[in-house]
C-alpha positions as protocol buffer text, in pm:
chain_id: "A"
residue {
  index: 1
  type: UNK
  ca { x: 11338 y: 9038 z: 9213 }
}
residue {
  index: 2
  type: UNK
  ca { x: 11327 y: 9206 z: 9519 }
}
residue {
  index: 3
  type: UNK
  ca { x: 11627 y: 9493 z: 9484 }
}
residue {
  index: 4
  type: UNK
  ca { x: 11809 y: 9762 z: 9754 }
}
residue {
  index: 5
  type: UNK
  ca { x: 11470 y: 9899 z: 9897 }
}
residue {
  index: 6
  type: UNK
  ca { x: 11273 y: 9596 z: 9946 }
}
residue {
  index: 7
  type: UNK
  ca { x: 11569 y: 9416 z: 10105 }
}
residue {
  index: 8
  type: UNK
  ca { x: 11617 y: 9696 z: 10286 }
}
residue {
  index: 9
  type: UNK
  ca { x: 11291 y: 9697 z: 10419 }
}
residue {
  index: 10
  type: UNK
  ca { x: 11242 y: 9381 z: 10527 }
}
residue {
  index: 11
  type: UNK
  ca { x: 11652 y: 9444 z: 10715 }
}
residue {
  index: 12
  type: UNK
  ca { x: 11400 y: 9686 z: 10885 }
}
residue {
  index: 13
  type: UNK
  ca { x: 11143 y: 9475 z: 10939 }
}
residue {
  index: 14
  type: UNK
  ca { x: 11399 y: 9225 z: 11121 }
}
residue {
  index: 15
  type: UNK
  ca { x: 11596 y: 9511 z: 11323 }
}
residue {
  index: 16
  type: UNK
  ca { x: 11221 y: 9570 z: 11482 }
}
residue {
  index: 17
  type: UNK
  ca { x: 11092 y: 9216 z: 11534 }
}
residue {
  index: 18
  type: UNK
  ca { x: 11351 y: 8984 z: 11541 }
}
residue {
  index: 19
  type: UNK
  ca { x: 11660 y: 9094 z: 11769 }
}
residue {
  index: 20
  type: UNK
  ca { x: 11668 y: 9033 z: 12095 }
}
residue {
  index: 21
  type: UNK
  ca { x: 11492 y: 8722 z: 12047 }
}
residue {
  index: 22
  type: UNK
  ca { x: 11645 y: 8370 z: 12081 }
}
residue {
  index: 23
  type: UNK
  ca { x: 11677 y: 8174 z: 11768 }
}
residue {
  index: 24
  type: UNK
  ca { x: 11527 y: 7875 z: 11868 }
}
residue {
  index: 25
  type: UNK
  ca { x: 11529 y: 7620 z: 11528 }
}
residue {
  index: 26
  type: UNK
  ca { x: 11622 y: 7632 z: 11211 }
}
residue {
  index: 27
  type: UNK
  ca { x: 11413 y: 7427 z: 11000 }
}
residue {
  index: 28
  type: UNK
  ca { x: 11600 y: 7310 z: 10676 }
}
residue {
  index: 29
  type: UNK
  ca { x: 11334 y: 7177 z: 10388 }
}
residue {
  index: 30
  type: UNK
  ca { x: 11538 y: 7215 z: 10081 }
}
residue {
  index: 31
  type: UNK
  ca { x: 11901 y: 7134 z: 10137 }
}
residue {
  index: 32
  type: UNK
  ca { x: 12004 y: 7285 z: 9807 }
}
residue {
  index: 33
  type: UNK
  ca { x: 11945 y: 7654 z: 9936 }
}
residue {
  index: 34
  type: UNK
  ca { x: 12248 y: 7641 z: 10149 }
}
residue {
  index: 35
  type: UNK
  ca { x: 12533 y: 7692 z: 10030 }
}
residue {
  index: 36
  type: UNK
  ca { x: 12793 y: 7642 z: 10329 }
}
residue {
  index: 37
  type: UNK
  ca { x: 12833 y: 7309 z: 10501 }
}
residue {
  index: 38
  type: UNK
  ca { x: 13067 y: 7476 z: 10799 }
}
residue {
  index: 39
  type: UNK
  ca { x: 12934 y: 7605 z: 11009 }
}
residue {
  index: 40
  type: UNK
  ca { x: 12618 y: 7421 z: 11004 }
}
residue {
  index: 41
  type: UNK
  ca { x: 12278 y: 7579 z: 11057 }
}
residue {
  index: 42
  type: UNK
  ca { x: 12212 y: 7418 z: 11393 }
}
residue {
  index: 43
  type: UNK
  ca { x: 12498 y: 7637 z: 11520 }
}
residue {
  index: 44
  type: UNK
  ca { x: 12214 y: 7957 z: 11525 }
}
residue {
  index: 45
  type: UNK
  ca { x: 12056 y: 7743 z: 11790 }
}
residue {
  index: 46
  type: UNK
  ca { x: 12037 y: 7913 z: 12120 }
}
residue {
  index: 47
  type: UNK
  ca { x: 12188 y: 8264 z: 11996 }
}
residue {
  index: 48
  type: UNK
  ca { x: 12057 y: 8570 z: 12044 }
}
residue {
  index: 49
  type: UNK
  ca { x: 11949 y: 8781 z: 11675 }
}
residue {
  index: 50
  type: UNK
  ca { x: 12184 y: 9071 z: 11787 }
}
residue {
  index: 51
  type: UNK
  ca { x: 12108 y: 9268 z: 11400 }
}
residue {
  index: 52
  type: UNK
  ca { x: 12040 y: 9294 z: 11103 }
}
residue {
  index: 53
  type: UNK
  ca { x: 12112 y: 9429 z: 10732 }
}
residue {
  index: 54
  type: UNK
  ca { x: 12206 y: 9447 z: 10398 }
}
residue {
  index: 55
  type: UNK
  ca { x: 12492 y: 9379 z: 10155 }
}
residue {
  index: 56
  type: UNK
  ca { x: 12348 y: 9524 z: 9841 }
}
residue {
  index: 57
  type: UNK
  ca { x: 12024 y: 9316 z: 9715 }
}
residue {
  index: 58
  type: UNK
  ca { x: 12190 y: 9044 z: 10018 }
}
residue {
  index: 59
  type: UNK
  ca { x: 11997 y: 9022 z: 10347 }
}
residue {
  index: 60
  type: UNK
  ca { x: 12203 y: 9043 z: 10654 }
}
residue {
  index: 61
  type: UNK
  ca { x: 12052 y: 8884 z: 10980 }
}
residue {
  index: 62
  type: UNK
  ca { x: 12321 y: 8886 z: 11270 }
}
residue {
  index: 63
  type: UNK
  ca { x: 12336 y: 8616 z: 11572 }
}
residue {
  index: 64
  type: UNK
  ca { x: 12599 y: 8683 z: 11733 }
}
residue {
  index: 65
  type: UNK
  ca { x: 12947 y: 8650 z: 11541 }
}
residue {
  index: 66
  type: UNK
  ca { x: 12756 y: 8444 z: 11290 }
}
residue {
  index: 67
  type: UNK
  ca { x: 12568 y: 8595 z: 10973 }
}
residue {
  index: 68
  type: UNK
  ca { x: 12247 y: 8395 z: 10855 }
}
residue {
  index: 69
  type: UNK
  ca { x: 12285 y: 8564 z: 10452 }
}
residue {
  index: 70
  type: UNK
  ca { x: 11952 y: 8556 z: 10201 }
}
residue {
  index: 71
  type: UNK
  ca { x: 11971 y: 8601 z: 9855 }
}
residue {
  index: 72
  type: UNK
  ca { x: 11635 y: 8608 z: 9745 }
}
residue {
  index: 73
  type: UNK
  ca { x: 11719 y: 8616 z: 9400 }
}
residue {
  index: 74
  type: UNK
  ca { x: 11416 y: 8624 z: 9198 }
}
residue {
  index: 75
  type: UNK
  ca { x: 11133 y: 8457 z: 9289 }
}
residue {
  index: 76
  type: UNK
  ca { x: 11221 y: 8436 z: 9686 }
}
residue {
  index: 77
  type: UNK
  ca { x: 11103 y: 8612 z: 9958 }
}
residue {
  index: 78
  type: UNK
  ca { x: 11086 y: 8624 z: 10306 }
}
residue {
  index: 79
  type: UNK
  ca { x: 10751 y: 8541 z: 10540 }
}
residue {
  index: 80
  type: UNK
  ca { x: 10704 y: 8677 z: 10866 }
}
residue {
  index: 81
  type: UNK
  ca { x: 10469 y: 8501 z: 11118 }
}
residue {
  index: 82
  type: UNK
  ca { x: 10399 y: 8604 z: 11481 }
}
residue {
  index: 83
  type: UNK
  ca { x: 10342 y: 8247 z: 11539 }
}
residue {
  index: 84
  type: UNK
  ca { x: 10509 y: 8002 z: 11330 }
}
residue {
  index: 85
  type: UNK
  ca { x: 10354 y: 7602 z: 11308 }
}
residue {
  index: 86
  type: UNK
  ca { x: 10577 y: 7385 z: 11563 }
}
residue {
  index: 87
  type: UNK
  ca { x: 10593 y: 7124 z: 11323 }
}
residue {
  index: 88
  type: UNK
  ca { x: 10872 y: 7054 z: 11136 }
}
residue {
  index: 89
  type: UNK
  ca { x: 10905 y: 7135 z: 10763 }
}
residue {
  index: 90
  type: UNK
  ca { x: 10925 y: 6815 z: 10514 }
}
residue {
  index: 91
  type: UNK
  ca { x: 11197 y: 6816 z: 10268 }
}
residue {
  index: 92
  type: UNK
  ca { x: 11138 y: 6898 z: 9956 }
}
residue {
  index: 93
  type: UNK
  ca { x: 10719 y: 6960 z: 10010 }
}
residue {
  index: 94
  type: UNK
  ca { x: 10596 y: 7332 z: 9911 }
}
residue {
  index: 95
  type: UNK
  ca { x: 10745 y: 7666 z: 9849 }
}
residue {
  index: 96
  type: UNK
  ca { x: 10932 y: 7700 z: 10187 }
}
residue {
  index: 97
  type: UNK
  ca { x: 11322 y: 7567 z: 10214 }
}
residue {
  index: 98
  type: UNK
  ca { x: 11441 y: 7727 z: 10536 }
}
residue {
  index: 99
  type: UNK
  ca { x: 11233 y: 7860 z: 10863 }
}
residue {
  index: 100
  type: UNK
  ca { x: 11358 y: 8010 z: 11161 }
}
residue {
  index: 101
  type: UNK
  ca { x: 11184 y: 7964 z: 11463 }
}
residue {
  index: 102
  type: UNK
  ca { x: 11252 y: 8272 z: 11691 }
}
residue {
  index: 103
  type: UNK
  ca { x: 11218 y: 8198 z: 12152 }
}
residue {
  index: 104
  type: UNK
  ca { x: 10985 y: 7905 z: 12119 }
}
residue {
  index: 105
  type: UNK
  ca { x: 10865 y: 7646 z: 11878 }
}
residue {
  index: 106
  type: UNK
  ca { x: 10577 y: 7809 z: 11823 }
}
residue {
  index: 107
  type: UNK
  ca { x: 10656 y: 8132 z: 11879 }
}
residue {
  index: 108
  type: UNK
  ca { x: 10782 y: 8419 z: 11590 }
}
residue {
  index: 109
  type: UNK
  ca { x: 10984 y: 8378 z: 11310 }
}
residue {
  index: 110
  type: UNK
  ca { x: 10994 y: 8368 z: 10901 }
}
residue {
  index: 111
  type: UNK
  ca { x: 11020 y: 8184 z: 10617 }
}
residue {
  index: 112
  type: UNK
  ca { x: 11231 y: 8161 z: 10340 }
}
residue {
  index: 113
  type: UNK
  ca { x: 11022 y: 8053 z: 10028 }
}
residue {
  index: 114
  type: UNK
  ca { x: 11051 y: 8041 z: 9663 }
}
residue {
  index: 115
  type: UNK
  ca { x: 10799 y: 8035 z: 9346 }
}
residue {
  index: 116
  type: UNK
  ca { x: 10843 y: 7837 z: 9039 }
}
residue {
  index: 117
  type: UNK
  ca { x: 11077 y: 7606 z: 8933 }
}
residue {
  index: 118
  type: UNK
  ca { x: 11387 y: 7819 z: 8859 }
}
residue {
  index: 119
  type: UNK
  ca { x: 11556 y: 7822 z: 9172 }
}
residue {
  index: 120
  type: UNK
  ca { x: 11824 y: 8058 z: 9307 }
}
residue {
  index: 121
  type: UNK
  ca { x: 11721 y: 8107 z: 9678 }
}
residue {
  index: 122
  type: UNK
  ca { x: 12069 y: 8118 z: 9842 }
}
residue {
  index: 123
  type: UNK
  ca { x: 12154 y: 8114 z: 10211 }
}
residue {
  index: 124
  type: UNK
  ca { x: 12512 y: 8126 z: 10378 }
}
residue {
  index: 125
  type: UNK
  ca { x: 12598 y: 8072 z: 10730 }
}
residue {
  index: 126
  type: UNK
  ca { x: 12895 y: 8228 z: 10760 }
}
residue {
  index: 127
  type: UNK
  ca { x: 13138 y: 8481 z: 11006 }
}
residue {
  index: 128
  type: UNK
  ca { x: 13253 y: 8747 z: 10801 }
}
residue {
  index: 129
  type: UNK
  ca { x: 13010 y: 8795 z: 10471 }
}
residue {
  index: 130
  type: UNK
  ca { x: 13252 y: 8992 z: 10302 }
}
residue {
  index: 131
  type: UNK
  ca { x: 13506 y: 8737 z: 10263 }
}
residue {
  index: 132
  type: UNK
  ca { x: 13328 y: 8421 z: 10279 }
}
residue {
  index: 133
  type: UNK
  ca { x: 13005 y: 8541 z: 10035 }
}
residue {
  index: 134
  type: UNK
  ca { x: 13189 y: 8561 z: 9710 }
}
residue {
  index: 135
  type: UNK
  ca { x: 12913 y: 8699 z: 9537 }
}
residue {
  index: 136
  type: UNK
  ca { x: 12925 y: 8980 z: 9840 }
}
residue {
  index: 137
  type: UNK
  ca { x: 13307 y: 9029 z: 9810 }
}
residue {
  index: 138
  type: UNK
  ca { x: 13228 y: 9101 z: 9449 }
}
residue {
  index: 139
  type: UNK
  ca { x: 13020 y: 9375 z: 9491 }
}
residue {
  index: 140
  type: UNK
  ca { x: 13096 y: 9744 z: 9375 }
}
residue {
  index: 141
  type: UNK
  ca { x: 13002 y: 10085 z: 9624 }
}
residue {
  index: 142
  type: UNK
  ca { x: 12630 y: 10038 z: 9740 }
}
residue {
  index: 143
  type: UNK
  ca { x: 12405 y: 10272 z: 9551 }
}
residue {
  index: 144
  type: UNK
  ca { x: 12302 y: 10470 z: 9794 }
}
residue {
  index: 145
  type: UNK
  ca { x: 12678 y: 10547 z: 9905 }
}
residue {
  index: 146
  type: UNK
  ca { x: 12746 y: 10735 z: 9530 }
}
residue {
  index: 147
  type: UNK
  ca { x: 12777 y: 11001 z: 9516 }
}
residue {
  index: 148
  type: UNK
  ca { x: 12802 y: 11243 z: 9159 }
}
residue {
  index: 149
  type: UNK
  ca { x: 13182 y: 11210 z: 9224 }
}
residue {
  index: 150
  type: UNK
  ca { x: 13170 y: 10892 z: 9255 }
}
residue {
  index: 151
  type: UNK
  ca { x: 12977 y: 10815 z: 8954 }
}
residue {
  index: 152
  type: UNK
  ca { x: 13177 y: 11001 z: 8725 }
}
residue {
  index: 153
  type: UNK
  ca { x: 13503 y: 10801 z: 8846 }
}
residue {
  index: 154
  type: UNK
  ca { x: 13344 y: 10391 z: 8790 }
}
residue {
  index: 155
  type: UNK
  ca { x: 13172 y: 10538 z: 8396 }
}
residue {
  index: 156
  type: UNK
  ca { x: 13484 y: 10690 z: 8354 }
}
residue {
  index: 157
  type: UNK
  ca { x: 13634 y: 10521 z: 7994 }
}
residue {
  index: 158
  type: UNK
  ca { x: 13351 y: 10239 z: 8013 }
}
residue {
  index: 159
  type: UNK
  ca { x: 13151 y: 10110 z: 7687 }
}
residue {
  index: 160
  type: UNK
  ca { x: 12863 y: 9928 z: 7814 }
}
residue {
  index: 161
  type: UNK
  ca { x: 12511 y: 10017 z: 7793 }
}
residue {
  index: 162
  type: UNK
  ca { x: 12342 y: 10254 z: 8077 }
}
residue {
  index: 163
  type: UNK
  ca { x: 12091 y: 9968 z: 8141 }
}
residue {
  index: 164
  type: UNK
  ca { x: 12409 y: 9716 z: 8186 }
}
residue {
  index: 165
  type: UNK
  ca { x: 12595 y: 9912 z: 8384 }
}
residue {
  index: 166
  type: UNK
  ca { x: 12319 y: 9980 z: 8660 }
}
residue {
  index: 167
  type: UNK
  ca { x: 12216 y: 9624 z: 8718 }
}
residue {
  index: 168
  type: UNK
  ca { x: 12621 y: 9491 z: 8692 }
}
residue {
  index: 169
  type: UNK
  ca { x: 12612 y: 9436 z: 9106 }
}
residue {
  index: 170
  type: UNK
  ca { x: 13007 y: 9424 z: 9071 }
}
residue {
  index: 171
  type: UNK
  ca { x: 12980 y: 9802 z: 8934 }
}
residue {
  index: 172
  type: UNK
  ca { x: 12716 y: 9921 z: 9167 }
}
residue {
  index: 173
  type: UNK
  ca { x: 12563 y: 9711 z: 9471 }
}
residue {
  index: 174
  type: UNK
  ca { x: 12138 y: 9696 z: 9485 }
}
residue {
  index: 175
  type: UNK
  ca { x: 12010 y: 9827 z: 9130 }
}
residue {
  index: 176
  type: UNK
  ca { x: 11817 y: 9592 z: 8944 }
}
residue {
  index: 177
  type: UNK
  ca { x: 11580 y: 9555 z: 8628 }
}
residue {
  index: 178
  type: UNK
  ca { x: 11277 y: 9746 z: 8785 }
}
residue {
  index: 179
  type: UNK
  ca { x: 11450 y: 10011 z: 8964 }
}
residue {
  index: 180
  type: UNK
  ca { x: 11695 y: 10081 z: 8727 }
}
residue {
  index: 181
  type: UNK
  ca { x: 11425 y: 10136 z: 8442 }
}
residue {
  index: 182
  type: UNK
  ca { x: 11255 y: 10388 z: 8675 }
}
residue {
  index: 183
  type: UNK
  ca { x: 11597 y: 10567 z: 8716 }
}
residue {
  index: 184
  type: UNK
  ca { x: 11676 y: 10620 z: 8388 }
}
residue {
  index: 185
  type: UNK
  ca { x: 11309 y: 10748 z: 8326 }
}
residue {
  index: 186
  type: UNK
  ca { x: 11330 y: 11009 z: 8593 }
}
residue {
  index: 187
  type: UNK
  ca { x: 11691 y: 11081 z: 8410 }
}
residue {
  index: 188
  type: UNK
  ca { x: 11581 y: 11107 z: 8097 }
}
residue {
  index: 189
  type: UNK
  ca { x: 11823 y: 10900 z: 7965 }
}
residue {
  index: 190
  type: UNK
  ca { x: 11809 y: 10596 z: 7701 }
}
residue {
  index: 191
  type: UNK
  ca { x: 11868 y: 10245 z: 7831 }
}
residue {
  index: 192
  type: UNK
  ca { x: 12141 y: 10211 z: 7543 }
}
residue {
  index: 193
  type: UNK
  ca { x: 12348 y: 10545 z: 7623 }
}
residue {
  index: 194
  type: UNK
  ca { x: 12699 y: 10468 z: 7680 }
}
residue {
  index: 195
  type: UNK
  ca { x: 12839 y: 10496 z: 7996 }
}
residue {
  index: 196
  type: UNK
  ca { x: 13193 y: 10629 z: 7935 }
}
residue {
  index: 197
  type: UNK
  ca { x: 13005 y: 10892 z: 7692 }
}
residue {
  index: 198
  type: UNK
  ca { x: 12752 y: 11048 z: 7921 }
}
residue {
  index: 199
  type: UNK
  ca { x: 12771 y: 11399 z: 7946 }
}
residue {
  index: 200
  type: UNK
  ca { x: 12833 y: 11657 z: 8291 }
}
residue {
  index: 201
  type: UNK
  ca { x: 12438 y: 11741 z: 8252 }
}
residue {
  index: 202
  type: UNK
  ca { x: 12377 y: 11349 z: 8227 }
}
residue {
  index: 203
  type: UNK
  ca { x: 12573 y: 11263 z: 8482 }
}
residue {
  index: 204
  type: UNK
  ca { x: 12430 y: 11520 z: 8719 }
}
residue {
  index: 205
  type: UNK
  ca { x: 12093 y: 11403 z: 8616 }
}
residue {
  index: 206
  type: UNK
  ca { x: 12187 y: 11023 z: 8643 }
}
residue {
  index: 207
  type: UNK
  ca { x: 12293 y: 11100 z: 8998 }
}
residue {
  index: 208
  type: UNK
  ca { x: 12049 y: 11291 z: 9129 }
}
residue {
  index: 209
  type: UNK
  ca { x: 11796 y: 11047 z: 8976 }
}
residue {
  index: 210
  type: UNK
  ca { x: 11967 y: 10725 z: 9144 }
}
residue {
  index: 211
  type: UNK
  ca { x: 11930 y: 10882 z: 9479 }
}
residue {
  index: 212
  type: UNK
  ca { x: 11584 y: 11056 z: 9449 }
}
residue {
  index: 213
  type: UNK
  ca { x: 11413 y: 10692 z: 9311 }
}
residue {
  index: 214
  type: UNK
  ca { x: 11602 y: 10446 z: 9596 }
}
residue {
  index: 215
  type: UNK
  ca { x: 11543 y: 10743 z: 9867 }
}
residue {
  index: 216
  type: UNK
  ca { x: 11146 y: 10766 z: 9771 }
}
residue {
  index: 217
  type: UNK
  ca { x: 11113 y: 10375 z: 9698 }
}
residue {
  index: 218
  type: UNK
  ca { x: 11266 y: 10289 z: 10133 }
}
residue {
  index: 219
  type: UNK
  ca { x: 11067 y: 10587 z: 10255 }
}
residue {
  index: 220
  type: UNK
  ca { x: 10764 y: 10387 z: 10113 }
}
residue {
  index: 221
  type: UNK
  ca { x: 10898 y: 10054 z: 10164 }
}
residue {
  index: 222
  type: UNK
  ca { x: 10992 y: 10092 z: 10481 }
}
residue {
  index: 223
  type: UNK
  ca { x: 10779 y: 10031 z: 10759 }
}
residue {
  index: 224
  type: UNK
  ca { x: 10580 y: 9791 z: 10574 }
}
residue {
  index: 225
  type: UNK
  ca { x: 10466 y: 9451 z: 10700 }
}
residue {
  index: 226
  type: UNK
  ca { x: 10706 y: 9207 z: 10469 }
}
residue {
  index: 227
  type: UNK
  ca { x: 10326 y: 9117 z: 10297 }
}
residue {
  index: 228
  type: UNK
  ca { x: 10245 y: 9414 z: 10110 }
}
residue {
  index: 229
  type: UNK
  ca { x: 10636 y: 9517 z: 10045 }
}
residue {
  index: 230
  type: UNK
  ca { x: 10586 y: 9362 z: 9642 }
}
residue {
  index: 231
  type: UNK
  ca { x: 10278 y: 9539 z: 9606 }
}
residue {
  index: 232
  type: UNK
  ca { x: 10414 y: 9852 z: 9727 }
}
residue {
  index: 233
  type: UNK
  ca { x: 10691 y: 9812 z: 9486 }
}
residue {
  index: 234
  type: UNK
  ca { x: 10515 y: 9808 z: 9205 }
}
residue {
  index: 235
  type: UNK
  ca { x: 10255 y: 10144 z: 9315 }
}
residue {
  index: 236
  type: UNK
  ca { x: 10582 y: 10324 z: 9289 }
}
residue {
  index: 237
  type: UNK
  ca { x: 10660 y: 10204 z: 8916 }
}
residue {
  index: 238
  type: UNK
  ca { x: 10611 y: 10474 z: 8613 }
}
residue {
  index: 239
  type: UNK
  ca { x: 10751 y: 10302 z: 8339 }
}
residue {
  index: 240
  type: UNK
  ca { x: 10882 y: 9921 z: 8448 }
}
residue {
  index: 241
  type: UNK
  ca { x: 10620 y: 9627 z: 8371 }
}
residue {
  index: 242
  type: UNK
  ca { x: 10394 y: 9920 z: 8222 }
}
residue {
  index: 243
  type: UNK
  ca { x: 10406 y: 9830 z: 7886 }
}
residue {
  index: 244
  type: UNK
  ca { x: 10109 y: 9941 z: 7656 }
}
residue {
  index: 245
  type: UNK
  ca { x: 10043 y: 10207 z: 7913 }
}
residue {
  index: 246
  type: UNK
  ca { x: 10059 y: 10595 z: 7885 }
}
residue {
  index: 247
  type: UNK
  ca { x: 10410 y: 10774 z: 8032 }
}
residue {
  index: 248
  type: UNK
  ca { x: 10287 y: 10959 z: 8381 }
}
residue {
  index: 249
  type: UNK
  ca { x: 10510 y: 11248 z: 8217 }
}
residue {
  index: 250
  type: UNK
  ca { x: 10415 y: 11265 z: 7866 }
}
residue {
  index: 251
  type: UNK
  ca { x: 10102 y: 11075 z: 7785 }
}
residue {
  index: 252
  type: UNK
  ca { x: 10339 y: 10832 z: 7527 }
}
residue {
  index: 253
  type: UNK
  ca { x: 10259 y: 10450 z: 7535 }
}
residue {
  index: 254
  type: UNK
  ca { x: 10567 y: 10300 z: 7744 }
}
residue {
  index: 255
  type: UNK
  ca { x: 10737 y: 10067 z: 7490 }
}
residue {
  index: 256
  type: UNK
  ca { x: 10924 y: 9733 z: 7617 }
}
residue {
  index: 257
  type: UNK
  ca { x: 11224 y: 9569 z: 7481 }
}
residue {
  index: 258
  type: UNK
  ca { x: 11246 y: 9182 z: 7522 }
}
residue {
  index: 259
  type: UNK
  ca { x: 11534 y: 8893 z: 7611 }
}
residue {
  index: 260
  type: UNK
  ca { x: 11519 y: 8532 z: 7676 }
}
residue {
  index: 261
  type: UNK
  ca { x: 11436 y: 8528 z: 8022 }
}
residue {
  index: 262
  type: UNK
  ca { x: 11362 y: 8921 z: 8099 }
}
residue {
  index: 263
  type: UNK
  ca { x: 11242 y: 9253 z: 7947 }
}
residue {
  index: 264
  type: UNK
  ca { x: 11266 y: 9626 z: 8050 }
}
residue {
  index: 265
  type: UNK
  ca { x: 11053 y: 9926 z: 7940 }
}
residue {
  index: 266
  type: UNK
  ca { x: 11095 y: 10296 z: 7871 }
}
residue {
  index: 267
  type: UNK
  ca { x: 10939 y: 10622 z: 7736 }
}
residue {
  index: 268
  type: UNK
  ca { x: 11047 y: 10686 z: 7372 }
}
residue {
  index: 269
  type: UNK
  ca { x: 10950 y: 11045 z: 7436 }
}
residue {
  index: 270
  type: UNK
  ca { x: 11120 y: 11110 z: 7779 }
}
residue {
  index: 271
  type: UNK
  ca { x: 11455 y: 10911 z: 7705 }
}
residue {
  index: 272
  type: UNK
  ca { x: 11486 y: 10842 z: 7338 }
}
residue {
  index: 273
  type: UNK
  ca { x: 11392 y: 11179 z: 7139 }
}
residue {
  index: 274
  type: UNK
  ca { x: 11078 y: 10993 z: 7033 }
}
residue {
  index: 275
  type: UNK
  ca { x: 11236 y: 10702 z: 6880 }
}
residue {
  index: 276
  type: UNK
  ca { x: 11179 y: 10369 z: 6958 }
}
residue {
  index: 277
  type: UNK
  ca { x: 11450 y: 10158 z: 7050 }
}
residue {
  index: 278
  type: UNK
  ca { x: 11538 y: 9834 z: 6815 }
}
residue {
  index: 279
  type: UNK
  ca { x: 11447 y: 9530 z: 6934 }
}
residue {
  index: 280
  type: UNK
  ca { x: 11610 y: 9266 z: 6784 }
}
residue {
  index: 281
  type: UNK
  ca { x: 11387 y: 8933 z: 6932 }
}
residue {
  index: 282
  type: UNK
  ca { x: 11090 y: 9125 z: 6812 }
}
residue {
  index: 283
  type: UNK
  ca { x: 11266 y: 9181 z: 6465 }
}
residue {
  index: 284
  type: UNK
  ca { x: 11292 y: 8808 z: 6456 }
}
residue {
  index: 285
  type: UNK
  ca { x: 10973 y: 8680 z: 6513 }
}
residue {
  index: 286
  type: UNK
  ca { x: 10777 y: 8930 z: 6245 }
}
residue {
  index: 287
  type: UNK
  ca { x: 11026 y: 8852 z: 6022 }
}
């Protein structure tokens, strides 16, 4: 799922290629991505891109006083083409539900396109994303806005799990499965520490960790052609989707703990004093 760097990134991508230019069509192939009726997507026709952004793991592109809102939840991404085909998309064929043609039918624009068969692609066209995106009014201070101070205060008297708490997008805005394993790595930290409990030297750890793996992960992101963005992502990985592998700290063989429909690893050396965490799906099936 692509979390606060990528999104960021491809924000970036759009500041530099896509305002000033004229939204010419918005092509509308699986009707089920949108999620407003009013106003309706033909209103972008003939507006000028005038920005664009983020709300958390939410892409922001600005025409105008309306807001054309992606969540690419997580198998979607967005597809940038200097030259986009002229001809109109046919509902419900192939991976792409929504393109925007940008100053000409053929001219730039991008994709919107989803793998698999799980969908949750979301689009709003909306004019104020903070009150009309509930799932943006939701969301808690953006993770690169926290401060130490700041984390101390939304832990304080908590009980959830360390890994919980970093992905909860109502606690703190753009932290998902892959970045927060790598954050709690570089913290040293176990994915089941309680929040509430963490100590000043966690906390100060936890912080500074939070802001050195987001900061590195835009600096390389950033820049990028929307293309090799995923496969930057993962270059940058020590510990998530490495199971099996050796720890780039320790030499230790990164374990993985397992859910229905996700998994996260860690270092049992680095963030566990050595011991492997229990996991109970596992426990199951060798039972």
């Amino acid at each position: 799922m692509p979390e606060l760097p990528e999104v960021e990134a491809l924000a970036h991508h759009l500041r530099e290629h896509a305002v000033g230019k004229t939204v010419f069509r918005v092509d509308v192939s699986s009707l089920s991505v949108l999620k407003t009726a009013t106003p309706p997507w033909t209103e972008l026709h003939g507006r000028e891109v005038t920005g664009a952004g983020r709300f958390g793991k939410h892409l922001d592109l600005v025409a105008g006083d309306l807001h054309l809102v992606v969540h690419l939840a997580r198998a979607g991404w967005l597809r940038w083409s200097d030259a986009l085909s002229p001809t109109p998309l046919k509902p419900g064929k192939g991976p792409i539900s929504l393109r925007v043609h940008l100053d000409a039918a053929a001219g730039p624009g991008f994709d919107l396109t989803e793998a698999g068969t799980k969908k949750g692609l979301a689009v709003w066209i909306v004019r104020d994303p903070e009150k009309e995106v509930a799932s943006i009014a939701r969301l808690g201070p953006d993770a690169l806005s926290l401060d130490r101070t700041g984390l101390e205060k939304l832990f304080a008297g908590r009980t959830e799990r360390l890994k919980t708490a970093l992905t909860d997008q109502s606690l703190i805005a753009g932290i998902g499965n892959a970045y927060s394993d790598e954050i709690m790595h570089r913290a040293k930290l176990s994915p089941y520490a309680t929040t509430g409990k963490l100590s000043e030297g966690a906390l100060d750890g936890l912080s500074e960790a939070i802001r050195e793996v987001l900061t590195s992960a835009v600096t390389r992101s950033v820049g990028q052609s929307a293309a090799r963005l995923k496969g930057e992502k993962r270059s940058g990985l020590r510990v998530h989707a490495r199971t099996g592998l050796p720890c780039p700290v320790c030499g230790d063989t990164i374990r993985e703990i397992s859910f229905a429909d996700k998994s996260f690893q860690y270092c049992p050396t680095c963030q566990t004093g050595g011991k492997p965490l229990a996991d109970r799906r596992m426990s199951r099936l060798l039972k």
